[in-house]
C-alpha positions in Angstrom: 87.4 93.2 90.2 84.5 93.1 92.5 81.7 95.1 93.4 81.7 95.8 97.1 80.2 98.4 99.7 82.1 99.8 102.9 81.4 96.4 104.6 83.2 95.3 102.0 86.3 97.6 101.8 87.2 97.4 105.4 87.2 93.4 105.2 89.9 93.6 101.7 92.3 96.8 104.1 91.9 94.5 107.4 92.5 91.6 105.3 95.0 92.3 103.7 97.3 93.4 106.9 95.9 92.7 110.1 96.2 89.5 112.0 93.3 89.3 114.0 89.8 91.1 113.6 87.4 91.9 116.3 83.4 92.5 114.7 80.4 93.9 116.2 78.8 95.3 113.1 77.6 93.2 110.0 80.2 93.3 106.9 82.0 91.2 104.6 84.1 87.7 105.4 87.4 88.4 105.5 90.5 85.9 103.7 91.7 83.3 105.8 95.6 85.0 105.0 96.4 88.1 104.7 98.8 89.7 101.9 101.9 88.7 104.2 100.7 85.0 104.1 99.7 85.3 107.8 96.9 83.8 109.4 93.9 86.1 109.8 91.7 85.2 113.0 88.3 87.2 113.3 86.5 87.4 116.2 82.3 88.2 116.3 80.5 89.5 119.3 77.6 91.7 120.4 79.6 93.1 123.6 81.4 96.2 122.6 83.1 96.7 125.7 84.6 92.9 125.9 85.3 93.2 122.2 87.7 96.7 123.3 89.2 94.6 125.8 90.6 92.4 123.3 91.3 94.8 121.0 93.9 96.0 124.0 94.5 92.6 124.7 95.9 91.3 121.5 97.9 94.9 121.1 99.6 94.2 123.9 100.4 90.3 122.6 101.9 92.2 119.6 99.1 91.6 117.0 97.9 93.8 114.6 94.8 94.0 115.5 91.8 96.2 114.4 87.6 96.0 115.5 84.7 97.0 113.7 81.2 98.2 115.5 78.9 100.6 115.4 79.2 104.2 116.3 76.6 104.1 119.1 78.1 101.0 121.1 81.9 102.1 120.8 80.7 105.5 122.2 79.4 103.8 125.6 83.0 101.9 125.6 84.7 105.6 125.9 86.8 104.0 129.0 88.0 101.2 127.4 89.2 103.5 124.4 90.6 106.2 126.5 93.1 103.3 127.9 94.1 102.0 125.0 95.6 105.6 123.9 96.8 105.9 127.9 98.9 102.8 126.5 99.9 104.0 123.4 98.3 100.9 121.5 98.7 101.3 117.7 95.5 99.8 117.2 92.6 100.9 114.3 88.7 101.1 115.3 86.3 101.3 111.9 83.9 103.4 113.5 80.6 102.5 111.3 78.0 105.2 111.3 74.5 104.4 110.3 72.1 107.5 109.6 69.1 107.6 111.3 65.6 106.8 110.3 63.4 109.7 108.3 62.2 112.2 111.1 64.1 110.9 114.0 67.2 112.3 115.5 69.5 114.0 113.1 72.7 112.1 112.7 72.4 108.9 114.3 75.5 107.0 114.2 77.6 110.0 113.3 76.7 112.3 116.1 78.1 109.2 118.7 81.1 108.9 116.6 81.9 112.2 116.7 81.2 113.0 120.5 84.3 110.4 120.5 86.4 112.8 119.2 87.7 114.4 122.6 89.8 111.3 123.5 93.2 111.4 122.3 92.7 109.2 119.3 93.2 110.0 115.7 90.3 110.4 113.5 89.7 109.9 109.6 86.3 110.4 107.9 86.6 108.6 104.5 84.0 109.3 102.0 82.5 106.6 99.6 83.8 102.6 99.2 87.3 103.3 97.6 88.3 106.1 99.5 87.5 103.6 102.9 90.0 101.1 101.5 92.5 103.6 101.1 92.2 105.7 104.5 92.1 102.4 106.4 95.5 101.6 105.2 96.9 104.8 105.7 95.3 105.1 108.9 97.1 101.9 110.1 100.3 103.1 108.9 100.6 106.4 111.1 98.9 104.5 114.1 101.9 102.3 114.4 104.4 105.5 113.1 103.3 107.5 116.0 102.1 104.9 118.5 98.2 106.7 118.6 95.6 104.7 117.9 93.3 106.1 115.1 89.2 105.4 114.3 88.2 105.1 110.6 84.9 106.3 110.8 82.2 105.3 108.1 79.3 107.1 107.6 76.2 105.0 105.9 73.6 106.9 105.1 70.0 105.5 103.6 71.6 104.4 100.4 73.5 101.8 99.4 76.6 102.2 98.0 78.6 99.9 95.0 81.9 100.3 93.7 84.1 98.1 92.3 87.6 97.4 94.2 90.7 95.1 93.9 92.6 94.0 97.0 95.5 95.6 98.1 98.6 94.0 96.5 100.9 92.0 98.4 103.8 94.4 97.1 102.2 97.4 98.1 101.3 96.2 101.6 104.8 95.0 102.5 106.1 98.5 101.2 103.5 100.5 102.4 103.1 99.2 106.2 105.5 96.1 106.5 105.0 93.3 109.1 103.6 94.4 112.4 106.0 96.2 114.9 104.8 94.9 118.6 105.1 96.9 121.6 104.0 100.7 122.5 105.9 103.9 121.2 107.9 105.7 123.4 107.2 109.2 125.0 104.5 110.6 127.0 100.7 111.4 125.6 102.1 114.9 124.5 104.8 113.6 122.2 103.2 111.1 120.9 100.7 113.8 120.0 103.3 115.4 118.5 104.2 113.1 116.0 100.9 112.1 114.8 100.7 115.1 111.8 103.8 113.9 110.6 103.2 110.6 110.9 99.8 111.0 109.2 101.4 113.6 106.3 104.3 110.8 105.5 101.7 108.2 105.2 99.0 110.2 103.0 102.5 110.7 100.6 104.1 107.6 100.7 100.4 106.1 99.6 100.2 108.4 96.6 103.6 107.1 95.6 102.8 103.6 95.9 99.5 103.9 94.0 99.1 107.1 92.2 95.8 108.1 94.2 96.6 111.3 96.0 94.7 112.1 99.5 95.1 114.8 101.9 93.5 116.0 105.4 92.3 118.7 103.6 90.7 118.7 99.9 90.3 122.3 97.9 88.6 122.3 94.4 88.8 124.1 92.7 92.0 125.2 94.6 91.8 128.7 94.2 90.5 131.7 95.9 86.8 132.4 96.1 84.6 134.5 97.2 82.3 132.2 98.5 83.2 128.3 100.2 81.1 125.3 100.8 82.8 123.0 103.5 82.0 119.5 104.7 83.3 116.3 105.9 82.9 112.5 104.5 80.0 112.1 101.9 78.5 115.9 102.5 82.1 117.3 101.6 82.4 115.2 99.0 79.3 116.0 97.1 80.3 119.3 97.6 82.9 119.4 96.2 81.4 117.4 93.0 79.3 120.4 92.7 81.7 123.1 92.6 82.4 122.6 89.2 79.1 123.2 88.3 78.4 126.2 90.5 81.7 127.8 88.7 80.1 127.0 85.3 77.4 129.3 85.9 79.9 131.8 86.9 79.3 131.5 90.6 82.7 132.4 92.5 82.7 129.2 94.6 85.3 126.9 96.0 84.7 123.5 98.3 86.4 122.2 101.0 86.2 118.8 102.4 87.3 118.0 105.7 89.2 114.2 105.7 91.3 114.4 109.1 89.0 115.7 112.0 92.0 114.7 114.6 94.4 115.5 114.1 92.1 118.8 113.4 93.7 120.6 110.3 92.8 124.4 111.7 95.6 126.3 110.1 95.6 124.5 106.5 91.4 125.4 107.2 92.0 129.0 107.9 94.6 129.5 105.2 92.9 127.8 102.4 89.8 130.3 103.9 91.1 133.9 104.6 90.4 135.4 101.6 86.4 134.1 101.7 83.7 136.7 102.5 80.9 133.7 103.0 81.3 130.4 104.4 79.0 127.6 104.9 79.5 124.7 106.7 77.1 121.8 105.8 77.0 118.7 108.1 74.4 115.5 107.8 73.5 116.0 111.8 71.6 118.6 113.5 72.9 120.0 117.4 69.5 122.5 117.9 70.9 123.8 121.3 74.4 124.8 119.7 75.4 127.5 117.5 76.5 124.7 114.7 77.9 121.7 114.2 80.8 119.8 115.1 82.5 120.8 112.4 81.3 124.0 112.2 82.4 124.9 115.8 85.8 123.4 114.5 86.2 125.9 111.5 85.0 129.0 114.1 87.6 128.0 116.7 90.2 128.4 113.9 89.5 131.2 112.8 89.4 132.7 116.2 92.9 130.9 116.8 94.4 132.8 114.0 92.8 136.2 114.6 94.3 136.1 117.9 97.6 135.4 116.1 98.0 131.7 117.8 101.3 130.2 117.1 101.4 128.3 113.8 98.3 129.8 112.5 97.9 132.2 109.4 97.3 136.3 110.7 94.6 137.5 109.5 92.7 140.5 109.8 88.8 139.6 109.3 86.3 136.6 110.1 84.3 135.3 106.9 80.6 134.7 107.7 80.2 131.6 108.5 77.0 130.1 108.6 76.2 126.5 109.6 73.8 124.0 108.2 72.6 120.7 108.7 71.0 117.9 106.6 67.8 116.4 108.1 67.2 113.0 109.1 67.3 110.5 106.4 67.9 113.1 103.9 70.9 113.3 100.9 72.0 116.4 100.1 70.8 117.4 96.4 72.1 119.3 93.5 68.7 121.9 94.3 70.2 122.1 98.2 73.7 123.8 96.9 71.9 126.1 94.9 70.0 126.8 97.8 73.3 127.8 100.3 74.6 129.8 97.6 71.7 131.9 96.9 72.0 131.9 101.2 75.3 133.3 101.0 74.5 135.4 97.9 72.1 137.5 100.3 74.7 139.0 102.1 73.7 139.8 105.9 70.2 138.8 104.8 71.2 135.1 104.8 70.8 132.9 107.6 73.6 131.7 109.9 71.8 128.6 110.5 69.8 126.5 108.7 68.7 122.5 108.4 68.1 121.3 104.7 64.4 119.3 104.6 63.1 119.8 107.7 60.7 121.9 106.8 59.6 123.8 110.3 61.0 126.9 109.2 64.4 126.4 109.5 65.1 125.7 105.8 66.5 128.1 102.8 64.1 128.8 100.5 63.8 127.0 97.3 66.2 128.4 94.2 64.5 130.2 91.7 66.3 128.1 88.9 68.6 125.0 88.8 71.3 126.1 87.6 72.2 122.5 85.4 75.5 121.2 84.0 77.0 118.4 82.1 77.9 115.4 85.4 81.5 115.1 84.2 81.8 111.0 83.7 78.8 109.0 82.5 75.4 109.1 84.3 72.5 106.6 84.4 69.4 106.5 86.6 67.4 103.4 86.8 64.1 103.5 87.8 62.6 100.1 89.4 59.6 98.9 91.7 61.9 96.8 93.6 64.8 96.8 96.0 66.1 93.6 95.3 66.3 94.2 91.3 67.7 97.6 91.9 70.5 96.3 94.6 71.3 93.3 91.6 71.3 96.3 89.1 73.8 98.2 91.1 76.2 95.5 91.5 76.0 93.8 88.2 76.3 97.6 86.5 79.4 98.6 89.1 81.5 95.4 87.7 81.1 95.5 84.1 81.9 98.8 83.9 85.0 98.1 85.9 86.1 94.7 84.1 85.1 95.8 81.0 86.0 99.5 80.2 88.2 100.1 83.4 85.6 103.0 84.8 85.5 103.9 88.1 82.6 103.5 88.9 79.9 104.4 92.0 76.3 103.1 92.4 73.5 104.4 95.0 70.2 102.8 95.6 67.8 104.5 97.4 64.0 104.5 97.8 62.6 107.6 95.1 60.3 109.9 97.6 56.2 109.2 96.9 56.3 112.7 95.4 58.0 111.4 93.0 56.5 108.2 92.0 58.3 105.8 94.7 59.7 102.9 94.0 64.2 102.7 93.6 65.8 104.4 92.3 69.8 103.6 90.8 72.2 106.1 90.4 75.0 105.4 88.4 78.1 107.6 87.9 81.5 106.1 86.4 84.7 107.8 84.8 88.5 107.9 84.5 88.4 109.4 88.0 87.0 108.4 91.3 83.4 109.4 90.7 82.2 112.1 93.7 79.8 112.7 96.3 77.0 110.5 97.5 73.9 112.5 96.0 72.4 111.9 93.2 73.8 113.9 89.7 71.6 116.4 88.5 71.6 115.0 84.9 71.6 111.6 83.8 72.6 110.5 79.9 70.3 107.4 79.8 67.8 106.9 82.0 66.5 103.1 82.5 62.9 102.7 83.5 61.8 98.6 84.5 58.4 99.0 84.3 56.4 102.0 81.6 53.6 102.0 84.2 56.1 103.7 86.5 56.5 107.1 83.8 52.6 107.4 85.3 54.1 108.1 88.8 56.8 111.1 88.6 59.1 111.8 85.7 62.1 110.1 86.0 63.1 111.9 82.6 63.1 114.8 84.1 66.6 114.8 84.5 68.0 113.3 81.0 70.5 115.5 80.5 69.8 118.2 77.0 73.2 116.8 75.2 
């Protein structure tokens, strides 16, 4: 077991199946074979638009071939990627999103790899290291099933991320995806099209029998009707759905959604796990101030029109939910306090707003819960407290794999820098259990709390959060 970030989860899927790499973005060194004792060749350059060319290139040879870069160059390469679906090329792109800085423009690297979304690509949006590993695989195995290329896309936002992983196993990968199948699928744009929700639904189950970890493009939980529904997509929809549980414990009638396929575009799976909602909110880490929401946002409004219009393979329904649509600021994590926040938002009926962005303080923001509501973090928690990056980063990875070797938690580790209001410094949040810990923010309660340096407890309370039990 080792601990590894997203650079390094997309170097142990690549590595373990593809023959040749193309990289643009910094992330792990990949194994000189792959898991069908195949020689892996790996390619580094700064030009995006040469690198896409290969990528094409070596498709069309009859390698498996996949490319890492950043979200901003691949989106001034849109030609180049709008040919290799023209072609048909089973080919996977690890879209890596990097947030932008505090106070500058609200999405960064996501917003480009989203404005990709219109060419005829699919599109998965894992969320934390473990769940990368696992979408890149499955991803590769409906490209080459329905002959459409698909983008992986990674969002990074100001913390960085730990878990522990193991590579792929040679068994699994030869089950799971087999040696490469050269050549382009058959059929025009429209059936391949077609085939790629099958494709995509096959692969997400023949992973979860191979490996007992289930994934789908659409995660409910609690998955039961509710009056009221947070939605997201990648780390957003993943913290809220960690939170959920909590909100229910205080008797809030709440259900999450998280969005993992954004192409193929799950609408009617959207709208039915939706219809009985009177509130909706969709939260998204970038901002679009001259639209009427997000991406995603516009997404789950489309669908619902779709199906109140009685489109063909959609759910009838007879009423719209409220939706309202909301938007992290730049370089901020969505907290524990900012859920409370959108529920008291949806709790005020017509009163609420329909937009909102979380920290940006101009106005625009909900107004601060009158409590927290606190809960027990299901697994364990720790927060570490240090003056220093570099001890908190060594921290993080030497926490991440004794846990893992030892005890055989799952485990997820953030470090971030703590805001001055609070002290600054780094701050490490640990979370590890049976179960794939959740989300990206930071738990509301911690069971130890590990503090470097006692002069620190003179700048903020780190304590603050030690849980009561």
């Amino acid at each position: 077991m080792r601990a590894r970030d997203v650079g390094g989860a997309i170097a142990l899927a690549e590595g373990a199946v593809a023959q040749r790499v193309l990289i643009a973005a910094s992330g792990s060194e990949l194994p000189a074979h792959n898991a069908f004792g195949e020689p892996v060749a790996v390619e580094r350059g700064e030009d995006v638009h040469a690198l896409v060319r290969r990528l094409s290139e070596a498709a069309a040879a009859g390698e498996r071939v996949a490319l890492v870069a950043g979200a901003d160059d691949l989106a001034a390469a849109r030609a180049e990627l709008l040919a290799i679906a023209h072609r048909r090329q089973s080919v996977i792109v690890h879209c890596v999103a990097d947030a932008g800085p505090p106070g500058g423009h609200g999405g960064s690297g996501l917003d480009a790899a989203l404005s990709l979304a219109d060419l005829p690509w699919g599109m998965l949006v894992p969320s934390g290291v473990s769940e990368a590993l696992d979408l890149s695989l499955v991803a590769r195995r409906a490209a080459e099933d329905s002959g459409c290329p698909f983008f992986v896309v990674h969002e990074r936002g100001p913390a960085h991320h730990v878990e522990a992983l193991a590579p792929p196993a040679r068994e699994m990968c030869t089950a799971f995806v087999g040696a490469a199948r050269p050549g382009s699928a058959p059929g025009d744009a429209h059936a391949v099209a077609a085939r790629v929700p099958f494709a995509l639904s096959a692969a997400l189950r023949d992973f979860e029998a191979l490996t007992a970890r289930r994934h789908d493009v659409v995660e409910r939980a609690p998955n039961v009707d509710a009056a009221l529904a947070l939605v997201g997509m990648g780390p957003v929809g993943d913290a809220l759905v960690a939170e959920a549980e909590r909100l229910r414990g205080h008797g809030q009638d709440v259900t999450a959604l998280r969005i993992v396929a954004f192409r193929p575009f799950p609408g009617a799976r959207i709208v039915k796990a939706l219809a009985r909602t009177l509130a909706v909110s969709v939260v998204e880490s970038l901002e679009r101030p001259l639209s009427p929401g997000g991406p995603l946002a516009l997404e789950v409004k489309a669908a619902f029109s779709d199906a109140l219009t009685w489109a063909p393979g959609f759910p009838g329904i007879g009423r719209i939910p409220r939706i309202a649509s909301g938007a992290l600021h730049a370089g901020r994590r969505l907290e524990a306090t900012d859920v409370d926040a959108i529920v008291d938002n949806m709790l005020a009926d017509e009163r609420g707003a329909r937009t909102f962005v979380l920290g940006g303080g101009d106005g625009r923001g909900l107004p601060s819960p009158a409590a927290m509501r606190r809960g027990t973090t299901s697994g364990f928690a720790m927060l570490g407290v240090t003056s220093s990056r570099v001890v908190a980063m060594a921290a993080a990875d030497l926490c991440a794999a004794v846990l893992a070797s030892t005890l055989g938690a799952r485990t997820r580790v953030s470090v971030h820098a703590r805001p001055d209001e609070d002290g600054g410094g780094f701050a490490l949040d640990l979370l590890a259990s049976r179960d794939r810990p959740r989300g990206s923010h930071a738990p509301h309660t911690a069971k130890v709390v590990a503090v470097e340096d006692a002069a620190l407890l003179a700048r903020g309370n780190p304590l603050a959060r030690l849980a009561d039990d």
